[in-house]
PDB file of N, CA, C and O in Angstrom:
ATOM      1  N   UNK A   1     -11.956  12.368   3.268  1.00  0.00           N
ATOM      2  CA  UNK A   1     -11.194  12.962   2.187  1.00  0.00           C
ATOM      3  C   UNK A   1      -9.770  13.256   2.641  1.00  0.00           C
ATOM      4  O   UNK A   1      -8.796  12.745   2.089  1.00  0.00           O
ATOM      5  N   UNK A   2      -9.675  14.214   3.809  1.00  0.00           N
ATOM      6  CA  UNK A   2      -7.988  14.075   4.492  1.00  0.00           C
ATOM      7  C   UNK A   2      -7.653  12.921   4.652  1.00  0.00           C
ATOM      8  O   UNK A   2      -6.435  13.086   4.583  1.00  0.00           O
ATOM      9  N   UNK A   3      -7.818  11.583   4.858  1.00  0.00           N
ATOM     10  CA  UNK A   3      -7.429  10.570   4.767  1.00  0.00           C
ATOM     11  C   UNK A   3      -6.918   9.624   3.436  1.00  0.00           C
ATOM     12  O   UNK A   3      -6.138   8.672   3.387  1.00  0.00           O
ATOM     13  N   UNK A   4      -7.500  10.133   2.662  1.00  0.00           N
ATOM     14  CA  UNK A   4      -7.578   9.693   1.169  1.00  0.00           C
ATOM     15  C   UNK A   4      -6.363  10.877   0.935  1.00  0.00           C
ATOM     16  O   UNK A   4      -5.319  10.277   0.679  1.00  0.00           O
ATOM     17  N   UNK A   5      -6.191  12.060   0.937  1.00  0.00           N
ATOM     18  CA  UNK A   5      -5.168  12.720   0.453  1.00  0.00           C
ATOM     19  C   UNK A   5      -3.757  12.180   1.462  1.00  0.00           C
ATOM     20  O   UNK A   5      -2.657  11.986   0.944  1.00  0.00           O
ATOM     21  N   UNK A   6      -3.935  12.045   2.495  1.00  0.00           N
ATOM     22  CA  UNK A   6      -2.646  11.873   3.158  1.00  0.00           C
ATOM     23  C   UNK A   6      -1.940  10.375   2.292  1.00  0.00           C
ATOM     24  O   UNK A   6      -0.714  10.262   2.278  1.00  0.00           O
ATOM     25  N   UNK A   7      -2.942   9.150   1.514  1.00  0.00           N
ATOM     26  CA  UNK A   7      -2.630   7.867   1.065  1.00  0.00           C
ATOM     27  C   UNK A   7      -2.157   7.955  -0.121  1.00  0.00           C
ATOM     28  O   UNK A   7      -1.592   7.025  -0.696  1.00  0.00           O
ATOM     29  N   UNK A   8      -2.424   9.557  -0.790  1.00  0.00           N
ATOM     30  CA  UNK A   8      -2.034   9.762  -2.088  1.00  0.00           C
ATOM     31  C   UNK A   8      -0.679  10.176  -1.850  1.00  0.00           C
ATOM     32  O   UNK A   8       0.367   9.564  -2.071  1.00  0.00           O
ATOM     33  N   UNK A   9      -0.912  11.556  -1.262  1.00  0.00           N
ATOM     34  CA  UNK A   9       0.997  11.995  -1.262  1.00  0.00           C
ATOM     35  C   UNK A   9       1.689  11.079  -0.380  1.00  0.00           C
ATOM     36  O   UNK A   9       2.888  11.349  -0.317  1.00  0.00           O
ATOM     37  N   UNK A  10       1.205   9.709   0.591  1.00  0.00           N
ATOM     38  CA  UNK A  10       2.002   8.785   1.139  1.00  0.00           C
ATOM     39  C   UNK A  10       2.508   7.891  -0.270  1.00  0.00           C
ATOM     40  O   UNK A  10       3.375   7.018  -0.255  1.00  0.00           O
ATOM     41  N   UNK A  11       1.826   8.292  -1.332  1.00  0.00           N
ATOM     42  CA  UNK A  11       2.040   6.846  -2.448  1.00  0.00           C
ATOM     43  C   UNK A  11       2.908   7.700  -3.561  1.00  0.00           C
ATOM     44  O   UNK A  11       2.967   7.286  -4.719  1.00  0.00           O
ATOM     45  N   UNK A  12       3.665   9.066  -3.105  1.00  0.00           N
ATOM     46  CA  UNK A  12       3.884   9.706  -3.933  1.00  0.00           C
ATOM     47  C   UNK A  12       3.202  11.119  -4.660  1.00  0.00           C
ATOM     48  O   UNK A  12       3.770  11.966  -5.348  1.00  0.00           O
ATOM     49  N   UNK A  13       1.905  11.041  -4.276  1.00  0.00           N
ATOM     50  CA  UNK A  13       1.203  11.580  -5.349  1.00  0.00           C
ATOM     51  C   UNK A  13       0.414  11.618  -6.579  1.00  0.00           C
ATOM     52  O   UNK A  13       1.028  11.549  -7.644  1.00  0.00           O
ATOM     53  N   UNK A  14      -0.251  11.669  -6.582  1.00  0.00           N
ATOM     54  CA  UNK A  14      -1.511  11.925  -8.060  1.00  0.00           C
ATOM     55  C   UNK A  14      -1.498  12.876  -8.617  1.00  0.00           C
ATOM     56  O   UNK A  14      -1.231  13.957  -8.092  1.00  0.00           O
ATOM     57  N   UNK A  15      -1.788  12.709  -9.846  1.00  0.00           N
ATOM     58  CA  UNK A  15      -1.941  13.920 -10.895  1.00  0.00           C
ATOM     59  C   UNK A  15      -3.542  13.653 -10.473  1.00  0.00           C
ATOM     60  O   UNK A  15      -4.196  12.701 -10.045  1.00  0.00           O
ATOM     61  N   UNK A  16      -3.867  15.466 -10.953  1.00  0.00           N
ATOM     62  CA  UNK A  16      -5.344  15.890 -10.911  1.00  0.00           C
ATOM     63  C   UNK A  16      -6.123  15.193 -11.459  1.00  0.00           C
ATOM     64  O   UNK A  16      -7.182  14.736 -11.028  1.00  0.00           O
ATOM     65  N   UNK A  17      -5.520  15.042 -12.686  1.00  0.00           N
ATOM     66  CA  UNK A  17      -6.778  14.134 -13.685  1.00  0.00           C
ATOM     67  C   UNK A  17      -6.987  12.703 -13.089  1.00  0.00           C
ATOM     68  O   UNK A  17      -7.948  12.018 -13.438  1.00  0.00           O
ATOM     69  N   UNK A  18      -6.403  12.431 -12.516  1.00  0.00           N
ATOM     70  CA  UNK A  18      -6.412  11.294 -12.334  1.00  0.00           C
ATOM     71  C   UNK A  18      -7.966  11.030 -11.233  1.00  0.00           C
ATOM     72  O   UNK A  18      -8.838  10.187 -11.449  1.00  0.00           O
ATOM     73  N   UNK A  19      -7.939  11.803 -10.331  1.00  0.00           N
ATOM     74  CA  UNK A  19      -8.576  12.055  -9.424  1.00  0.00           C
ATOM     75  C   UNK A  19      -9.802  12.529  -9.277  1.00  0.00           C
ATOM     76  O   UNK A  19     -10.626  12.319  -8.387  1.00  0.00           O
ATOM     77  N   UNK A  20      -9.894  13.724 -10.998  1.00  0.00           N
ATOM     78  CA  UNK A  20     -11.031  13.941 -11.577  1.00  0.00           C
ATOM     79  C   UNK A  20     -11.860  12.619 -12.313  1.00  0.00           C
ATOM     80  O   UNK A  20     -13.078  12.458 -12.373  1.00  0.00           O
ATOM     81  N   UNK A  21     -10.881  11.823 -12.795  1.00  0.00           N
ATOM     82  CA  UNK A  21     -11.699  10.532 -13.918  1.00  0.00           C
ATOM     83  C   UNK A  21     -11.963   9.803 -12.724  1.00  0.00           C
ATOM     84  O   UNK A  21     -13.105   9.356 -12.826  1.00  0.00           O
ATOM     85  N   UNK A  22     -11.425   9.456 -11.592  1.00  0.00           N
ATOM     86  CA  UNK A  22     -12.218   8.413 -10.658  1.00  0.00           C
ATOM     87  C   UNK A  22     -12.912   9.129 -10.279  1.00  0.00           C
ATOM     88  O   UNK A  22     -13.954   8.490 -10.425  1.00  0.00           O
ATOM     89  N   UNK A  23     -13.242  10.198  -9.796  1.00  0.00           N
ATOM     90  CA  UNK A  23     -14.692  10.593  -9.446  1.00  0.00           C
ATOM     91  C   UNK A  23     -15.593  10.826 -10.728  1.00  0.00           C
ATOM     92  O   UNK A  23     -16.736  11.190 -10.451  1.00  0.00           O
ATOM     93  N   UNK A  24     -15.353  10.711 -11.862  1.00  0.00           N
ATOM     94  CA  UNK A  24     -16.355  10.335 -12.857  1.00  0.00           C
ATOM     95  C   UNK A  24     -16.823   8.921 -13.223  1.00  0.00           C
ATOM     96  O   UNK A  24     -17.924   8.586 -13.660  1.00  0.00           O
ATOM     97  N   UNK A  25     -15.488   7.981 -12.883  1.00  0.00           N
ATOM     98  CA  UNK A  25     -15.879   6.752 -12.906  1.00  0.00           C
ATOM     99  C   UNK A  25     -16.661   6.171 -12.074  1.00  0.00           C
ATOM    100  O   UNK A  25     -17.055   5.059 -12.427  1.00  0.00           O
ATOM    101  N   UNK A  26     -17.172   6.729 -10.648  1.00  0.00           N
ATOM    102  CA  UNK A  26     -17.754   6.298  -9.340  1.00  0.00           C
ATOM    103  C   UNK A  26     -19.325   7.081  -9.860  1.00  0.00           C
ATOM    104  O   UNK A  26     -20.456   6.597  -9.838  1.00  0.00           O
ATOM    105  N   UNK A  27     -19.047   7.910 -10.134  1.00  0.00           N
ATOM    106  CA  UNK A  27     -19.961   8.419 -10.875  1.00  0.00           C
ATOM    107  C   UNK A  27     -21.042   7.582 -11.470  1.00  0.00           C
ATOM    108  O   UNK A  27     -22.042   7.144 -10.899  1.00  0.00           O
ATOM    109  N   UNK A  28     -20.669   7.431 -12.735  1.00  0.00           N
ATOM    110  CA  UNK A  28     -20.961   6.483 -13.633  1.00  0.00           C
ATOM    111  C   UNK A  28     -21.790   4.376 -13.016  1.00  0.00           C
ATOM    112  O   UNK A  28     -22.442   3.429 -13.457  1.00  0.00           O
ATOM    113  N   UNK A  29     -21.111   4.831 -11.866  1.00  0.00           N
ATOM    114  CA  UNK A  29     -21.769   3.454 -11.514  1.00  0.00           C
ATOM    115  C   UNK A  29     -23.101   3.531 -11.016  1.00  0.00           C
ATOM    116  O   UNK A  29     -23.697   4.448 -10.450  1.00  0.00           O
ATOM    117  N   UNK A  30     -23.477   2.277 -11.371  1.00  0.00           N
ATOM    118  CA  UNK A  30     -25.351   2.541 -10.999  1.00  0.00           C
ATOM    119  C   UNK A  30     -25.496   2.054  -9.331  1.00  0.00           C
ATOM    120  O   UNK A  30     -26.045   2.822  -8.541  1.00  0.00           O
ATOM    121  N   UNK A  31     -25.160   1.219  -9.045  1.00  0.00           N
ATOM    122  CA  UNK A  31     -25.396   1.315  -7.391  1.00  0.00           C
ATOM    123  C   UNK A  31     -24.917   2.348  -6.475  1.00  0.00           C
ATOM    124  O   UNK A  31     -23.711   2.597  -6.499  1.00  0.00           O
ATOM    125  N   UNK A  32     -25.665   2.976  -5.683  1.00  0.00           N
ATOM    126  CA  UNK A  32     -25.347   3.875  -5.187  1.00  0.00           C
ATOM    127  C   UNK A  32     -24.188   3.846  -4.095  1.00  0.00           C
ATOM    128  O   UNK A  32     -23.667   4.839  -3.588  1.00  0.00           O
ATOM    129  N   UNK A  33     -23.894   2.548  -3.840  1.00  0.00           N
ATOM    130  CA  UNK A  33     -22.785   1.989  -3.003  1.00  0.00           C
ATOM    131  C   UNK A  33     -21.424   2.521  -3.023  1.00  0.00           C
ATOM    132  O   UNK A  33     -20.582   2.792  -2.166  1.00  0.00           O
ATOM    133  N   UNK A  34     -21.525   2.596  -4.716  1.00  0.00           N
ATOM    134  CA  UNK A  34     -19.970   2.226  -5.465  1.00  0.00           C
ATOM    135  C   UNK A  34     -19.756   3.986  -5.816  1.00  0.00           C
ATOM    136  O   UNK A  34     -18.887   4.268  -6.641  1.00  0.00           O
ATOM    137  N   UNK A  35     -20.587   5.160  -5.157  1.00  0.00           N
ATOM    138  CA  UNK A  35     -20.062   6.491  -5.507  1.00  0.00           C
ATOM    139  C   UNK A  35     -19.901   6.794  -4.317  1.00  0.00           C
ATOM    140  O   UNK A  35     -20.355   7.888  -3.980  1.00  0.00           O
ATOM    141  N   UNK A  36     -19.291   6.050  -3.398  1.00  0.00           N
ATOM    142  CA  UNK A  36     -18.507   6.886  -2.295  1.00  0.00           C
ATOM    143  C   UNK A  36     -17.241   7.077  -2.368  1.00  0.00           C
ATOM    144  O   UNK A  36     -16.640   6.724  -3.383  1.00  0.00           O
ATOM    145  N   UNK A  37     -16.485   7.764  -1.148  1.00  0.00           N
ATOM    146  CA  UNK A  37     -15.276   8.030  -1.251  1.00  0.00           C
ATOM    147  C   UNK A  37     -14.203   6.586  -1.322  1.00  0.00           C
ATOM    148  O   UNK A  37     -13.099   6.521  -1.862  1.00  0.00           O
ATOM    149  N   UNK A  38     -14.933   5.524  -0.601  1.00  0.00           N
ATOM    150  CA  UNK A  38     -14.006   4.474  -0.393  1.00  0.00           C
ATOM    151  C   UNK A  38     -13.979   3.996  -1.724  1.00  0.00           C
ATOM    152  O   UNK A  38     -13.059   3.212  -1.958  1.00  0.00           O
ATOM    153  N   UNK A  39     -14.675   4.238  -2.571  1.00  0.00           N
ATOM    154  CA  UNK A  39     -14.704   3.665  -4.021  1.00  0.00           C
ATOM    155  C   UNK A  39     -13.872   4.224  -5.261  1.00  0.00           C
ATOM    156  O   UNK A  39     -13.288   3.683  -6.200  1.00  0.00           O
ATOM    157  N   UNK A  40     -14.068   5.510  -4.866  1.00  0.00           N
ATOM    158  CA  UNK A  40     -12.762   6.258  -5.515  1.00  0.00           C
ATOM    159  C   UNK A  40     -11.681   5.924  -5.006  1.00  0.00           C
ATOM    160  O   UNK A  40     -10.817   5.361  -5.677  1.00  0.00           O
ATOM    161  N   UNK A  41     -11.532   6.199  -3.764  1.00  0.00           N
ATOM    162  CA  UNK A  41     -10.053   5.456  -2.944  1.00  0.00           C
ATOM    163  C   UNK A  41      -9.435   4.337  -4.155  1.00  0.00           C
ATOM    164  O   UNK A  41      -8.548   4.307  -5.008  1.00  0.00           O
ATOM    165  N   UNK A  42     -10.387   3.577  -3.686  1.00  0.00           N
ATOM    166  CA  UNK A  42     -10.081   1.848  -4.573  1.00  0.00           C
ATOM    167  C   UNK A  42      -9.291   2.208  -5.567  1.00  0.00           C
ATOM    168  O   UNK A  42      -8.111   1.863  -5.634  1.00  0.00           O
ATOM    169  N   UNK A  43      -9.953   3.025  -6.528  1.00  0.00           N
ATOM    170  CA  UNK A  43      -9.644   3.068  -7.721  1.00  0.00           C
ATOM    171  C   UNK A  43      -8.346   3.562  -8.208  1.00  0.00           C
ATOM    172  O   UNK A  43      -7.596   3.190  -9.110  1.00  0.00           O
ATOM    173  N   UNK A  44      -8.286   4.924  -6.966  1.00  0.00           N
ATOM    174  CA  UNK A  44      -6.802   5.841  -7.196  1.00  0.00           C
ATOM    175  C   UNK A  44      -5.893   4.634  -6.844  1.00  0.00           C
ATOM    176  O   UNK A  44      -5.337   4.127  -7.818  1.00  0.00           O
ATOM    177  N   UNK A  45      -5.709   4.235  -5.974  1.00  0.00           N
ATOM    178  CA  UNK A  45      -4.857   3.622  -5.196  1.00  0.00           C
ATOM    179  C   UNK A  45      -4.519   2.183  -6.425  1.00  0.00           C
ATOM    180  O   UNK A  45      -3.398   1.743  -6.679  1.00  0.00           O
ATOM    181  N   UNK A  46      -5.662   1.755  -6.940  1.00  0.00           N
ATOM    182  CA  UNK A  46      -5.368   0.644  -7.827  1.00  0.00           C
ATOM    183  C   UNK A  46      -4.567   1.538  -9.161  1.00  0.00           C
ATOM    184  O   UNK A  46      -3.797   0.812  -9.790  1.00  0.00           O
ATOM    185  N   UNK A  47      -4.610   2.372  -9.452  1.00  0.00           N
ATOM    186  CA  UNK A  47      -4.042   3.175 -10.776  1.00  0.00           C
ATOM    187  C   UNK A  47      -2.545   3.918 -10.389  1.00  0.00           C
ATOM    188  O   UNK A  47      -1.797   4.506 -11.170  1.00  0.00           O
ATOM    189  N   UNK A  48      -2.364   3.692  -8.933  1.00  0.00           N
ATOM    190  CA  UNK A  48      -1.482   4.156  -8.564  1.00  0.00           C
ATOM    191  C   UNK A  48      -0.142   2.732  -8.096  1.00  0.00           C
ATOM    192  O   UNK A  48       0.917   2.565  -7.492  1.00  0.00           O
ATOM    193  N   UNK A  49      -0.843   2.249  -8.641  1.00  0.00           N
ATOM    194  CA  UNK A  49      -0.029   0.640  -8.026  1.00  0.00           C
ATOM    195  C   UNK A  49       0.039   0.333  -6.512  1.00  0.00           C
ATOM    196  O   UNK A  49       0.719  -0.679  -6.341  1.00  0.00           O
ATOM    197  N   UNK A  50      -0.474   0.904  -5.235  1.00  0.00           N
ATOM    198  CA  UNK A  50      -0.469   0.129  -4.089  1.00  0.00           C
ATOM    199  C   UNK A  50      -1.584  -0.251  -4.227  1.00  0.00           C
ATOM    200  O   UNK A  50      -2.680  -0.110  -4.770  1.00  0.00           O
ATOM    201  N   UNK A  51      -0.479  -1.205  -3.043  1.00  0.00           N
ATOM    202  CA  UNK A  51      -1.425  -2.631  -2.384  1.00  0.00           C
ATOM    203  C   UNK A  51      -2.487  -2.099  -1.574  1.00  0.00           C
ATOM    204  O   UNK A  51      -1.990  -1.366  -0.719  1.00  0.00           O
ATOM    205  N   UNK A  52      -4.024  -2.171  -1.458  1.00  0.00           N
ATOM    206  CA  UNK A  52      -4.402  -2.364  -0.698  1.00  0.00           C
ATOM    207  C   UNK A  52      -4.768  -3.677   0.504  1.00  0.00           C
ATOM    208  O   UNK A  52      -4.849  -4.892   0.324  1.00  0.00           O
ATOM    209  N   UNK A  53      -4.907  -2.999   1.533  1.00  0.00           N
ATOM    210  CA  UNK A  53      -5.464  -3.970   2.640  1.00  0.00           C
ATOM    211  C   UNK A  53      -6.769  -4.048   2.393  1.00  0.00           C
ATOM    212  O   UNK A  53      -7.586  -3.221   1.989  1.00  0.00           O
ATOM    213  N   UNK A  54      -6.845  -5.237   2.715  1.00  0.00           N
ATOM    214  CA  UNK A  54      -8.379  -5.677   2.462  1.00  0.00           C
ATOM    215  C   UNK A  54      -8.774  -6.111   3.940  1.00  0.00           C
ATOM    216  O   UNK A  54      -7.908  -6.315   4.790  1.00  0.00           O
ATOM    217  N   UNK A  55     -10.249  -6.251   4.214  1.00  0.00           N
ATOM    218  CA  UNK A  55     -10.265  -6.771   5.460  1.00  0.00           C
ATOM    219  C   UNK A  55     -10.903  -7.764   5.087  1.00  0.00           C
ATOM    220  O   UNK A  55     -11.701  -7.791   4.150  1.00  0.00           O
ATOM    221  N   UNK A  56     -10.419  -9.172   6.206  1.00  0.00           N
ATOM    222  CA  UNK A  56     -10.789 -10.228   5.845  1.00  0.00           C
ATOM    223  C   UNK A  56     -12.433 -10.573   5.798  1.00  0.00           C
ATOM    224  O   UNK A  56     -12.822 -11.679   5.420  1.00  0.00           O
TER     225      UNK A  56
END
């Protein structure tokens, strides 16, 4: 989670809600895979316009 906040205020910053609806959206998914933190990550970071690294 400190890692995930340091990528937000590195990207500027998030609004709350924002942060609340991806953890409802991770939520919402049926594999249990897709409600971790790296999955919310994904999501902020995609709504926030950076690039992620992917590993090959």
């Amino acid at each position: 989670m400190r890692d995930l906040a340091d990528e937000l205020v590195a990207a500027g910053g998030c609004p709350l809600s924002y942060i609340r609806e991806a953890f409802r959206e991770a939520a919402g998914q049926e594999k249990k895979s897709k409600k971790s933190v790296r999955y919310v990550r994904a999501i902020l970071l995609d709504w926030l316009g950076v690039e992620r690294i992917r590993a090959p």
